[in-house]
N, C-alpha and C positions, 0 to 999 in steps of 0.2 A: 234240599230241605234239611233245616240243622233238628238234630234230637229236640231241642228243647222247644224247636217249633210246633207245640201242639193245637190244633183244631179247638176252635171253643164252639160251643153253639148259641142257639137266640138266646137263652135263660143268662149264658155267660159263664156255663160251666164250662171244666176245662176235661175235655176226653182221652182216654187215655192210648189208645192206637186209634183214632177216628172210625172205631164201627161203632160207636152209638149215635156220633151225629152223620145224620144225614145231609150230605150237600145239597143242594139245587137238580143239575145233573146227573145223569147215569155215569160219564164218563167221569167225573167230579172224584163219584162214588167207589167208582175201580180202581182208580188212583189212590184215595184214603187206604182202598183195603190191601191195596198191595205196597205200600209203602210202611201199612202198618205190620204186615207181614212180613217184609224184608227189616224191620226193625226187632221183632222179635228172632227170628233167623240170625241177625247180629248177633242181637244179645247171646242167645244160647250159643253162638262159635265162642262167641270170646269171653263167657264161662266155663268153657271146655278146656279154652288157652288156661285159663289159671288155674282150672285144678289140676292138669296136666304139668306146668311149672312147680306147683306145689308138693304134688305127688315128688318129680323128679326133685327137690331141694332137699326133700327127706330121704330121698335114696341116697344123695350125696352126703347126708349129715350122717344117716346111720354108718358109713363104712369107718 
């Protein structure tokens, strides 16, 4: 599943980790949620990567 594959529902809106639309299935369901969940678990590692690079680019600038 690519990031910018997002879940739309019947109205044709576009959701944003798939917990507002509900699928058909229960298993459907646990899939949206845990995939929306490991999409935000992404995100926040690899905003930690760059403020962590950023921090260190400044320790390097300040010497």
């Amino acid at each position: 599943m690519i990031i910018e594959d997002i879940p739309i529902d019947n109205k044709g809106v576009q959701q944003n980790l798939g917990f507002a639309a509900l699928p058909c299935s229960v298993i459907e369901f646990k899939l949206f949620l845990i995939l929306g969940i490991a999409k935000v678990q992404n995100y926040n590692r690899i905003k930690m990567n760059l403020i962590k690079v950023i921090y260190q680019f400044k320790q390097v600038k300040g010497r």
